[in-house]
Structure formats: C-alpha cells, structure tokens
N, C-alpha and C positions, 0 to 999 in steps of 0.2 A: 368809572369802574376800572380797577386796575388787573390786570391775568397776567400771571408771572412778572415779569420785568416791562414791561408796554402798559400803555394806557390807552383804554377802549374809549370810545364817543360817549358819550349819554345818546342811547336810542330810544325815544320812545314815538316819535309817531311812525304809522306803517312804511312812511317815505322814505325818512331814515335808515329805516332798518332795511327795507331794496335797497336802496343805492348804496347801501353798506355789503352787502350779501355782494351784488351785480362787480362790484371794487374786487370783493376778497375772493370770490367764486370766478370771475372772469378778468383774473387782471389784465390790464395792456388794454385787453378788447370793447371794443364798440356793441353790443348786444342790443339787437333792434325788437321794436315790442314782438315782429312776427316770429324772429328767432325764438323768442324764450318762450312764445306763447306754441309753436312747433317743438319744444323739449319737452314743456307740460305734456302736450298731447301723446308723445313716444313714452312719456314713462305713466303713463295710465290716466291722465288728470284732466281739466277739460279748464282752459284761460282765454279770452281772447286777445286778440295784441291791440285794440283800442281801449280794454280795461285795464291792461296791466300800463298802459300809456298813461292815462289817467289816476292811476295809484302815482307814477312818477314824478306827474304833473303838483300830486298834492288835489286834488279834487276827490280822490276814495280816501276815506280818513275810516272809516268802520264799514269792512267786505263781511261777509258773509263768512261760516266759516268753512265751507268750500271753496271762497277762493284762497281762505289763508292754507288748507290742504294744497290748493294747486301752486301756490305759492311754495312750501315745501318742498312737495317735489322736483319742482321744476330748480330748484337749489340744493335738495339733493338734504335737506336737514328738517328736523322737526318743525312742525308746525306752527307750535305753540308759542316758539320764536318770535313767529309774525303778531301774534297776540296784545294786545294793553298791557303794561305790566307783567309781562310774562316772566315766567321763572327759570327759563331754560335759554335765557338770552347769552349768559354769562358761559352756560356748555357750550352752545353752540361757536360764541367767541372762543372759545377755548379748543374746542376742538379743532377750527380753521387757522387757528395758530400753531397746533401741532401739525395738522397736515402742511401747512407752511415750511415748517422747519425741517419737518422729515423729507420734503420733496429738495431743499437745499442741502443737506446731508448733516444739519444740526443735530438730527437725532437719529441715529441708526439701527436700534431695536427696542424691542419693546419688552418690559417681564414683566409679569404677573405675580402679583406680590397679595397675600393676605387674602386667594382668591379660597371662595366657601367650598364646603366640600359637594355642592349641587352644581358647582361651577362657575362659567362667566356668565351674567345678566344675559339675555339674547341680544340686547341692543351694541354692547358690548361686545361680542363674540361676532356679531354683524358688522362691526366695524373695523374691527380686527381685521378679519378677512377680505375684506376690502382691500387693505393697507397690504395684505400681504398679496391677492392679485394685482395693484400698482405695482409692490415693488419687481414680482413676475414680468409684467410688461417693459419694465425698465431693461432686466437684461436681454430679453432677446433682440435678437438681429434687427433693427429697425422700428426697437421701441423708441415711441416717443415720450416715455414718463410719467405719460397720464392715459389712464384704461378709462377713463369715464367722456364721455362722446361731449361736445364744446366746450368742455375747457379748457 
C-alpha cells in the first residue's frame, strides 16, 4: 500500500497491525501490556494486559469485537482498523502520517477545500479540533507538543 510518497506494510493479521499502531502511536517507547491496558481503561474501554500480551504474542488472531473497540481506543483511532480486511486501514495510515508530519512542521495548516454547505463530517470536525488543541498545547509555556496523555 502506498500513502503519499512512503510505503505502508501489508497489514493484515491483528499482530501486525498493533505492533504497527504501538511503532507509530508510541514511537521510541517501550509500552507494556499494563500501560496500554491502563489507557484503555482511562478512555472508557475495558482490555486486560494479559490479552492484549497475547494479541502481541500472535495467539489472538480473531478478538471479539470489543476488544477490537478497546483496541481503538486505547490508539486513539477507528476500530475498524483492527478488523480482517478492513477498509479504513489505509485512513488510519494516512492519517498518522499527517499527524507525523504536522508535529515535525512539514505541514503547518490546514484548509478546507470543497467543504458542503452542512459542513465538515463530525469525524472530521473532531479531528480537526484535536489538531488545533495540539497545536495550542504546543505554544504555551511548558508545552510539550503533544495534548494526548502517553504519547
């Protein structure tokens, strides 16, 4: 799969695609199954860190689709993502490669181009807003560049 100028993995079993997400979501860092299974829990979702060990391990090949929610969450992107075949695989690379590039200062704003007259999509508008409490956090005294708690 190719996104802009870079070439993405072929992801397709669930392993894959964590230890792809845990790479681009927490670079540099060591994330132990209890850490991320404690971010699930803070952002509403319910994982254990001997399951989510076990997805790592490659022994969970087809979770429930609660844990591919809590898997979500706890990365902060669709779900769906985590899915067979899924079709939002390709957004979600896409998307962690603009957050990439925006947090480096490859891209510095953002316009709305061709947007309907109902507006931006919510998912859209949500994301947005995101990007622009980052960049908030960035200027003030003692930001560290990222508003979102372990990364």
């Amino acid at each position: 799969m190719d996104i802009g100028d870079e070439h993405v993995p072929e992801l397709q079993s669930l392993r894959q695609k964590v230890e792809y997400m845990l790479e681009k979501t927490f670079p540099g860092q060591k994330v132990s199954g209890r850490t991320f299974a404690e971010l699930v829990k803070e952002r509403g979702g319910s994982l254990s860190h001997s399951y989510f060990s076990n997805i790592l391990a490659g022994k969970v090949t087809q979770p429930s689709e609660e844990i591919l929610k809590a898997l979500g969450l706890g990365f902060g992107v669709d779900w769906r993502f985590f899915k067979e075949e899924s079709e939002v695989v390709g957004d979600v690379v896409a998307g962690l490669r603009f957050l990439a590039k925006r947090r480096t200062g490859e891209i510095s704003g953002v316009a709305g181009r061709g947007v309907a007259d109902d507006g931006l999509p919510p998912e859209l508008l949500e994301f947005a807003l995101s990007l622009l409490a980052d960049a908030q956090a960035e200027q003030r005294p003692g930001g560290t560049g990222d508003a979102h708690p372990g990364s």
